[in-house]
N, C-alpha and C positions, 0 to 999 in steps of 0.2 A: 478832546481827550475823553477817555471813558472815565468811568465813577460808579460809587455804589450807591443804591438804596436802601435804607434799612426803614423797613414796615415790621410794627406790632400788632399784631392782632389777637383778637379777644372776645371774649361772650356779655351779651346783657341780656340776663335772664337763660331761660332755657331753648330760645330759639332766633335769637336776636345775634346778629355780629357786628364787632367794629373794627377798624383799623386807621392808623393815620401813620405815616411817613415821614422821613427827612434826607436830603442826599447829602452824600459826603463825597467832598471834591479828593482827587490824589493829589497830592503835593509832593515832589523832589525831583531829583536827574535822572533816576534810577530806573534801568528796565524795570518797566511793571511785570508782575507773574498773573498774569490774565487764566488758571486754570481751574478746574472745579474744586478741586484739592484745595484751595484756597481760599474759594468762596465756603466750602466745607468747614473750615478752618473759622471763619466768620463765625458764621454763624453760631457754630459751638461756643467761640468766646462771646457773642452778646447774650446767647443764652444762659452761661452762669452770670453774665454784668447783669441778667435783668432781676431785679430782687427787690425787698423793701428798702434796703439803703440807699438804689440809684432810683427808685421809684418810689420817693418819698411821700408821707403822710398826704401834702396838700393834691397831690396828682388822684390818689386813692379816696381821699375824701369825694372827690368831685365823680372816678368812678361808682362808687356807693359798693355796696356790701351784696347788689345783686350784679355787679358787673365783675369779670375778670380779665386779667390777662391769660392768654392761653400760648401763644407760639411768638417765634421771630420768622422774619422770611430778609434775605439778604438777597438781593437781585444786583448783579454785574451788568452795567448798562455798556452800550456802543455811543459811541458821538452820537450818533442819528436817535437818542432813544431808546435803538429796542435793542431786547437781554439777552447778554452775553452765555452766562450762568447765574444759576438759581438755585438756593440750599433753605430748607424751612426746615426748625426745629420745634417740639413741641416743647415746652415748660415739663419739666418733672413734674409737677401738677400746679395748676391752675394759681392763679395769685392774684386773689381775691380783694377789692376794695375797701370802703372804710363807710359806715353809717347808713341808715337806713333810706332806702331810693323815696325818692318826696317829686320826682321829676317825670317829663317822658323819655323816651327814647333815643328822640332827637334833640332834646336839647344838650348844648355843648360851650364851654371854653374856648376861646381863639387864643390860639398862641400864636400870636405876628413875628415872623422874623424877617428882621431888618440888615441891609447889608450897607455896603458906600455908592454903591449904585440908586438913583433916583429913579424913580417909576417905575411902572410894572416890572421891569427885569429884576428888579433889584428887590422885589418885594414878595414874601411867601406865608402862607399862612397852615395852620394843622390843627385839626378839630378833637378838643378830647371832651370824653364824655364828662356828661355834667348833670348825673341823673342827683347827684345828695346836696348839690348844690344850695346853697342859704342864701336867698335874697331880702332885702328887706321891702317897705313900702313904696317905694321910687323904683323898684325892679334891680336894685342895683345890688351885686354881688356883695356879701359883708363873709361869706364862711364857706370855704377859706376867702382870706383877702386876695388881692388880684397880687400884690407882693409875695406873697407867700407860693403863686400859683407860676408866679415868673423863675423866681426864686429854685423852686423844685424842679424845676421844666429845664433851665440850667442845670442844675446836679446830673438831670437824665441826659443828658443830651452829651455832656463831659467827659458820662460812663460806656455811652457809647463809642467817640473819640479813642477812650482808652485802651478799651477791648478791643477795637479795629487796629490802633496805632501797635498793640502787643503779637497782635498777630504774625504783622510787617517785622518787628522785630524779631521774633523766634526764628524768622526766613532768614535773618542779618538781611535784612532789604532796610536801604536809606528811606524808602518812601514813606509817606506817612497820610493820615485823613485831616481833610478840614470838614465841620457843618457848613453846610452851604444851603445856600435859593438857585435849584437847577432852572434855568430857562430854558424852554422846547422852541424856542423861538430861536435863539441864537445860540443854541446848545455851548451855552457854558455856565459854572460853577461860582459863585458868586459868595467868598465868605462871610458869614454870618458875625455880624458886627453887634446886633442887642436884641433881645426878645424885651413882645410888648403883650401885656394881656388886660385886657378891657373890661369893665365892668361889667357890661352884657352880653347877657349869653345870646348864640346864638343858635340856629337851629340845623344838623346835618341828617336831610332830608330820605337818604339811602338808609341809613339806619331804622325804616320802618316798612322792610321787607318781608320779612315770615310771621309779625306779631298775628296773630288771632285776633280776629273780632267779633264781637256778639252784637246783637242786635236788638231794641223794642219795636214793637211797633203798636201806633193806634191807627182804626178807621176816622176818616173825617169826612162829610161834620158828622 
């Protein structure tokens, strides 16, 4: 069955991009309305969901004060994958993170999402940035706590549910969305049962695409 994706994307600093994803499965009987109008429709409503009450403090803290959010993009998948329809909105403006960046580029947060499924099929993960990040001397994440990081990652993830499921409504469509762990393997939708978030960060390597670098150099000997 097909399903959406919903990708955030956003700036770190003035040349730096990121994004991380989640798919949401359809759930009910009901003809699905597969058309752009729709996905149009999306997207609009995740882009007023996205704000600082669904994208609360601990999400922003780990952003920092030099990253933002900047757009949504909803993509309509096929069983097999590839995109049915595509709608990308930008943010009214930019929505800025929280504390001053102490971090690189690449470093990030794991958000684990866990379903009832065992093994790889069942297990999905989404990188946020983690530039203001507070660690202490063991490397271990103290500010925000991994609680507070789970915690919020659930708020967002609810507000997206909401705005999708609101949409289905306005149509009177019975269908509705779940968060799910999409598998390309056996292209199905796998509902999302617990977020996990670890103490250490780790590092998302694409996120160090256009940075500038300068260089010393000495002669030797």
């Amino acid at each position: 069955m097909s399903y959406w994706r919903v990708i955030l994307k956003g700036s770190l600093g003035s040349v730096e991009v990121w994004s991380t994803s989640i798919a949401m499965g359809i759930i009910g009987l009901s003809p699905d309305v597969a058309d752009q109008a729709t996905t149009d429709a999306m997207s609009a409503a995740l882009v007023t969901a996205t704000n600082t009450t669904n994208i609360p403090s601990a999400l922003r803290t780990c952003l920092s004060s030099s990253g933002s959010v900047d757009a949504v993009r909803v993509e309509r998948r096929r069983e097999d994958e590839t995109v049915l329809n595509v709608s990308e909105r930008l943010l009214g403006s930019p929505m800025l993170g929280l504390t001053s960046v102490t971090k690189t580029p690449q470093d990030a947060v794991v958000l684990s999402l866990r379903t009832s499924t065992p093994g790889a099929r069942g297990r999905g993960r989404l990188y946020w940035p983690a530039l203001a990040a507070t660690l202490n001397g063991s490397f271990q994440l103290t500010t925000p706590t991994t609680a507070q990081v789970a915690a919020d990652t659930k708020v967002w993830i609810a507000s997206i549910k909401s705005a999708m499921d609101g949409v289905y409504v306005s149509a009177a469509s019975a269908l509705r969305v779940a968060p799910s762990v999409r598998s390309a393997t056996d292209h199905v939708c796998r509902d999302l049962t617990s977020i996990q978030v670890g103490s250490v960060l780790d590092t998302q390597r694409r996120r160090r695409d256009n940075l500038p670098e300068s260089y010393s150099n000495v002669a030797y000997p």
